[in-house]
Legacy VTK file of the C-alpha trace (Angstrom):
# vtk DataFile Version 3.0
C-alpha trace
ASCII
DATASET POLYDATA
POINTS 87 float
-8.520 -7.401 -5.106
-8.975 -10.930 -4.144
-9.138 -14.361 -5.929
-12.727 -13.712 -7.235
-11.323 -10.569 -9.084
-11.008 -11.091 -12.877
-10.509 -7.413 -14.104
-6.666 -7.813 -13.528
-5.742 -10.595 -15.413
-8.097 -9.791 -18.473
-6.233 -6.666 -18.511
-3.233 -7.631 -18.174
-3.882 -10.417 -20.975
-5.335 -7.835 -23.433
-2.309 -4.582 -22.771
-0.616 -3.246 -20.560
-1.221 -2.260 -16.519
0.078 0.816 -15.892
-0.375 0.686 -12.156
-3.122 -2.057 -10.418
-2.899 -0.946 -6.777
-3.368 2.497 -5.166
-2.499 3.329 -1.542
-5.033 4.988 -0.506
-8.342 4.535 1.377
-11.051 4.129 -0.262
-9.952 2.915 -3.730
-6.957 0.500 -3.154
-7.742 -1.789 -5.570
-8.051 0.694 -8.396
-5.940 -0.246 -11.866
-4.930 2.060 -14.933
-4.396 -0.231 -17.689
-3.528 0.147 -21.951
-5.498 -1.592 -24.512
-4.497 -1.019 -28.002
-3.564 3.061 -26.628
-6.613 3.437 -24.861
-6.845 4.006 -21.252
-8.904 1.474 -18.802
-9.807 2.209 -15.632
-10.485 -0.579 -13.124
-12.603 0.924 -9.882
-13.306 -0.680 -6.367
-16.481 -2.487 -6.019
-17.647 -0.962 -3.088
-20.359 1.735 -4.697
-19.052 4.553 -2.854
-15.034 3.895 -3.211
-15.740 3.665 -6.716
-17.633 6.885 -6.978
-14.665 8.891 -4.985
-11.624 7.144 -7.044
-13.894 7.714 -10.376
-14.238 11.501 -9.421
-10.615 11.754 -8.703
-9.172 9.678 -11.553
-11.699 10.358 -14.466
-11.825 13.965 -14.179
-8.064 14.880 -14.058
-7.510 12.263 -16.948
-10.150 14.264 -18.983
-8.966 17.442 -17.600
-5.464 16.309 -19.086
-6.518 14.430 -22.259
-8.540 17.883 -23.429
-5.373 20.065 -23.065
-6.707 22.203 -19.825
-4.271 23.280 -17.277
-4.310 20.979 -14.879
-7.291 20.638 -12.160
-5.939 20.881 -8.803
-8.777 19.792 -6.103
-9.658 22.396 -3.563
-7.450 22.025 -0.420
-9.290 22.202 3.084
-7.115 23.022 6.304
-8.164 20.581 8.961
-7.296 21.209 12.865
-7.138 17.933 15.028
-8.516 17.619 18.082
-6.625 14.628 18.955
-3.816 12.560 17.725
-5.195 10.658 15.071
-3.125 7.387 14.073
-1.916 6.684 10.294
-1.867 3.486 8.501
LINES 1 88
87 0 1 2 3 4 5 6 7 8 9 10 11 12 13 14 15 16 17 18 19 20 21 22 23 24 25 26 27 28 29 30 31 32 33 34 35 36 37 38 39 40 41 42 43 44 45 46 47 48 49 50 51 52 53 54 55 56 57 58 59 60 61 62 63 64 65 66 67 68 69 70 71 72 73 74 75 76 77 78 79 80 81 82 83 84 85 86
């Protein structure tokens, strides 16, 4: 996401970005690019950012690609305590 981050412009040099920044925590600097009409995913560095944003991103694209209805991720109800602030 930085100056030491190479991914973008190689993509961006070899097709087309689709979208290079997500907002959402972790996995902002996550990218969706086209190389010759294949799909490239770009994940964080952080181990565990890229492991959630892979999970999320690889298995609805396959889920889509493969012609399956599509995969809706279970939905928890959550009760606050407290007032929790939002960035």
């Amino acid at each position: 996401m930085g100056e030491k981050d190479l991914i973008k412009p190689f993509l961006e040099s070899k097709g087309e970005i689709l979208f290079g920044w997500l907002n959402m925590k972790p996995g902002k600097p996550t990218t969706l690019a086209r190389i010759n009409n294949k799909l490239v995913f770009s994940f964080p560095g952080n181990p565990v950012s890229c492991f959630v944003t892979a999970h999320l991103f690889i298995s609805w694209s396959l889920k889509i690609i493969s012609g399956d209805e599509l995969y809706e991720f279970p939905k928890i109800k959550v009760k606050l305590t407290k007032q929790v602030r939002l960035d």
